[in-house]
Structure formats: C-alpha cells, structure tokens
N, C-alpha and C positions, 0 to 999 in steps of 0.2 A: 463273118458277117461284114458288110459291107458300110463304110463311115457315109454314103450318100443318104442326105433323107429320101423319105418316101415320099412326101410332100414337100414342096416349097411355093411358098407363097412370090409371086413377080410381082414387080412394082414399089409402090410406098407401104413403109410399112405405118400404121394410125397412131396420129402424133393428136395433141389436141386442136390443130387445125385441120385436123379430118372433124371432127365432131359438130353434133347439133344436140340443143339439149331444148327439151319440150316441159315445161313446165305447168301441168291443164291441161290448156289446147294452146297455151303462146309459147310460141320459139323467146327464147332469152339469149343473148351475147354475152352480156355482163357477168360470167363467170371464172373464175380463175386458177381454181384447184377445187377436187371431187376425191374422198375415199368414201370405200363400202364395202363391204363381204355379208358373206353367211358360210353357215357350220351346220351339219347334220352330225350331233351325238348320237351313238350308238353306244350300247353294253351288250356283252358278252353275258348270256346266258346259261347257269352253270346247274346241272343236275346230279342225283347219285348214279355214277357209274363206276367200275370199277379203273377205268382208264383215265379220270378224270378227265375229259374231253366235255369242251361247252356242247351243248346241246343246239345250241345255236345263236343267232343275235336278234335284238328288238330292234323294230323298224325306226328309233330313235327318235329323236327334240330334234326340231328344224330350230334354228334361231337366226333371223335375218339384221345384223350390225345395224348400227347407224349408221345412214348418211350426212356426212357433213359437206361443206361445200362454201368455198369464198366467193363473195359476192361486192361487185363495185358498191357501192352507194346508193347508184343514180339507179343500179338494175334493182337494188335493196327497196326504194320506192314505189317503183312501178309495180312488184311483188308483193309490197303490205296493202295493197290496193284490192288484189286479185284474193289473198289466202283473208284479208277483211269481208269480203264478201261471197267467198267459199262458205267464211265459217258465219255467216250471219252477224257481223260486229265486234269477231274477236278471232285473231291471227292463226290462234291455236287449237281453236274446236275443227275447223274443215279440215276434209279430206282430200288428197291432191296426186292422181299418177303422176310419175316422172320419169322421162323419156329420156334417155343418152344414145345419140346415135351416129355410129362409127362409122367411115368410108372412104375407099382410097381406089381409084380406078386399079383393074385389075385385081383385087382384092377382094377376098370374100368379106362379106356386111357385117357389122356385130351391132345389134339391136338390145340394148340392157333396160327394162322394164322394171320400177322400182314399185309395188303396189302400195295402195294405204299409206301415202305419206303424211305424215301431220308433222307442224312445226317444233319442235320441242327447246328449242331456245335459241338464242340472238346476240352474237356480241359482237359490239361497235368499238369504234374508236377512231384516234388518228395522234397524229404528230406532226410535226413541222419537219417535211421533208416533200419532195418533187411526186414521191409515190402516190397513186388515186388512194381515196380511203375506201374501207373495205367492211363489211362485216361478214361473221363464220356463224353461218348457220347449223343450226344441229337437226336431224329430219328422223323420226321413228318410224320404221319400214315394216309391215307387214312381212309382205317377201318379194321375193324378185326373181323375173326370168330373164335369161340369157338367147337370144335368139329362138323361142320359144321354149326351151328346156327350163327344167327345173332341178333343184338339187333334192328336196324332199319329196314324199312319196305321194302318189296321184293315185296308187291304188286303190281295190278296195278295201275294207276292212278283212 
C-alpha cells in the first residue's frame, strides 16, 4: 500500500485566524481560546445464545460537553448586554446559537453549529501585569453540528 494520502488538503491549514465566531446574530473578535466535544455512548447488547455473541448495540446517550470559551473584558460587556436581554433581565435563562466558522482559501469550510446555548457560569479577574483581562465563560450545549453532520442519531425510532 502506498504512504501518499488520498486526500490532501493545499493551501493554509485553519489557525484561529482563519475563524469567525457568531454569537446570536453578532460577530464577536474578542475571543481567545474555545474547547468543546461530544460523545455518543453506546452498550453492547447481550442475549442467551449458546456462542455468547451480543446480539447487537443500542442506539446510545448522545451527550454534547461544555463549551467554554475566553473572553476579553471589553467583548465580556457587550455580551452581558445581548444574553441580559435574550433572557429577559437575567444572563442565564436565554437561549443562544453559536457559530464558529472556519476558512482558509483553498480549503474546504468547517462550519461548527453549537445549539441551545445557555450561560452556565462566569469567572473574572485580573492582576497587575501588561495582559488584557479576561473572563472564562462556561456554555451548556444542547448539541452541535459539524458542517451539517451530526454525531447522534436522526433516525427514526
């Protein structure tokens, strides 16, 4: 078999100054660092056979991580503005799509769709040093797609 991939991507490969991040419907700058995942549990289905062999798997627990995410100060304001009057007078009741998205000429798109975001907590600070101050926000995510794909199941029942 041959070490050539079958694919190569030309061009830049997406650094975070490929990105735009949509927070609502407003683009935001003031970000600085983003982690997130999900996880589709499944179990192994076991029945009486005499070959002990699963019978099969269950379509499994999707569970979509939190989003966290560093945020300047200055972009932390214009933000408690926007999720204050999502949620009718309090940070944490509204609900908020969030938008990441990827681009690098030459390069195919990566569009990450974070559903049902709500704020789930806030921590600030600073010190006496040259760095902007920052807070790390916590985001509880329904689920999220990837270039329109999904990791759990769309089917039917």
């Amino acid at each position: 078999m041959s070490d050539v991939p079958l694919y190569k991507a030309n061009g830049f490969l997406h650094s975070w100054r490929s990105s735009q991040l949509i927070i609502g419907v407003a683009p935001f700058e003031g970000v600085s660092e983003m982690s997130f995942g999900e996880k589709r549990e499944r179990k192994k289905v076991m029945g009486m056979n005499r070959a002990g062999v699963p019978l099969g798997v269950t379509s499994g627990s999707y569970d979509c991580s939190v989003l966290t995410m560093k945020v300047y100060t200055k972009t932390w304001t214009v933000l408690m503005g926007l999720l204050t009057l999502k949620g009718l007078g309090s940070m944490g009741s509204g609900s908020l799509p969030i938008i990441w998205k990827l681009s690098e000429p030459k390069s195919p798109p990566l569009v990450i769709m974070f559903n049902g975001c709500y704020l789930e907590e806030n921590k600030g600070g600073g010190s006496e040093s040259p760095d902007a101050l920052t807070h790390d926000l916590t985001w509880l995510v329904q689920s999220m797609t990837q270039n329109g794909n999904v990791l759990y199941s769309r089917g039917p029942l």
